[in-house]
TINU-911547 format. One line per 10 residues: number of its first residue (from 1); their letters; for each residue x negated, y, z of N, C-alpha, C. Coordinates in steps of 0.2 Angstrom, whole numbers, padded with zeros to 4 digits. Atoms other than C-alpha are relative to their C-alpha. Example, Ala and Ser with C-alpha at 12.3 -4.5 7.8 and 13.67 -1.06 7.14 Angstrom:
2
1 = as = -0004:-0006:0000:-0062:-0022:0039:-0004:0006:0000  0004:-0006:-0001:-0068:-0005:0036:0004:0005:0003;
REM end
This chain:
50
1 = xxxxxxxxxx = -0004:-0006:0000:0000:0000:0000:-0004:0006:0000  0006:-0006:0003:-0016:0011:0002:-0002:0002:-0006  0005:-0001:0005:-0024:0009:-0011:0006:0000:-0007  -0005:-0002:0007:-0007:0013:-0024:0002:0007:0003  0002:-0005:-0001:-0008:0028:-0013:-0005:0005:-0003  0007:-0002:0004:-0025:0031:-0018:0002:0003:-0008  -0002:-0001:0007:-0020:0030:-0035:0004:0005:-0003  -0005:-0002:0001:-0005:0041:-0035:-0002:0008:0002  0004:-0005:-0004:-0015:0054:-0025:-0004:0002:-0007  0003:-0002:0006:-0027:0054:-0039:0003:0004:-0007;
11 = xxxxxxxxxx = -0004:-0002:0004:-0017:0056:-0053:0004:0005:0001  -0002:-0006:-0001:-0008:0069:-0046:-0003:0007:-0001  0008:-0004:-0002:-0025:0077:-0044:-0002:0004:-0006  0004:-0002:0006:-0030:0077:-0060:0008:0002:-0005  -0007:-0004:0001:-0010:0082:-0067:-0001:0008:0001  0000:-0007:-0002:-0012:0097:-0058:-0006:0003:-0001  0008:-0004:0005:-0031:0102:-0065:0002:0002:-0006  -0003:-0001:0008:-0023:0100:-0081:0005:0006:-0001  -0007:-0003:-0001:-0007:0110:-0078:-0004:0007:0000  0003:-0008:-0001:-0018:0125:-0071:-0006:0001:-0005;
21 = xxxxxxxxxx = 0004:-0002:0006:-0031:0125:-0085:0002:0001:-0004  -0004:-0001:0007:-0017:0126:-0098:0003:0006:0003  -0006:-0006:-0003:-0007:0140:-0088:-0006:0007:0000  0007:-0007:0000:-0026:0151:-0085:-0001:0001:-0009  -0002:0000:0009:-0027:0147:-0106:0007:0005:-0002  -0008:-0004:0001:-0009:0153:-0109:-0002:0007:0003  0000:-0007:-0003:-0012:0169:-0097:-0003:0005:-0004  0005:-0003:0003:-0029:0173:-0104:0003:0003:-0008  -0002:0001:0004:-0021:0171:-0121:0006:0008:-0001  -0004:-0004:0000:-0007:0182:-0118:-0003:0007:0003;
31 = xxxxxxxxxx = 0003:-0002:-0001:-0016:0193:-0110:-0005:0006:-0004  0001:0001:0007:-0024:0195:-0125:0005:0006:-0005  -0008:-0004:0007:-0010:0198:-0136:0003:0006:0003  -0006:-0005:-0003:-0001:0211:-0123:-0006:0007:-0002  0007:-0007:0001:-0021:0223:-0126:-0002:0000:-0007  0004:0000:0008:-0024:0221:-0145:0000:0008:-0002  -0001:-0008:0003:-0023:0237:-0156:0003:0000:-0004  -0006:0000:0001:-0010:0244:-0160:0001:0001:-0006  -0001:0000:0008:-0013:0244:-0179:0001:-0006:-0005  -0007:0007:0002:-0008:0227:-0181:-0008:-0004:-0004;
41 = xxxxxxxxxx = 0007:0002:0004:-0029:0223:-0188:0001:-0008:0005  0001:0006:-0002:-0028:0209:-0176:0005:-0003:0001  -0007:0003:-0001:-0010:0201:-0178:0000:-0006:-0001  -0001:0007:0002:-0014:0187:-0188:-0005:-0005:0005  0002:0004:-0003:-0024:0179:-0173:0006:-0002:0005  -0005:0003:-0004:-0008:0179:-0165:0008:-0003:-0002  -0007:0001:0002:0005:0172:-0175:0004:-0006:0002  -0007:0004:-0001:0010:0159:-0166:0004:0002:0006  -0006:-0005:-0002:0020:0173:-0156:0005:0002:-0001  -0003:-0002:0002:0027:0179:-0167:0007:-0004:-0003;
REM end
């Protein structure tokens, strides 16, 4: 019973590394996109917002 504890501990471990690497990514990302210039020269790195 320990040791599928272990397991499930784990796993959740490494779920939630993943989740918060993809959400700092999206931030950074958007982030991003909210500060460009506003002559639209950088738009096309962002089309998949639009």
């Amino acid at each position: 019973m320990e040791i599928l504890f272990v397991i499930l501990s784990i796993l959740l471990f490494i779920l939630a590394v993943i989740i918060a690497y993809s959400a700092i990514k999206y931030f950074t990302t958007m982030l991003k996109y909210k500060n460009r210039k506003k002559d639209g020269s950088e738009d096309k790195d962002f089309k998949y917002f639009d």
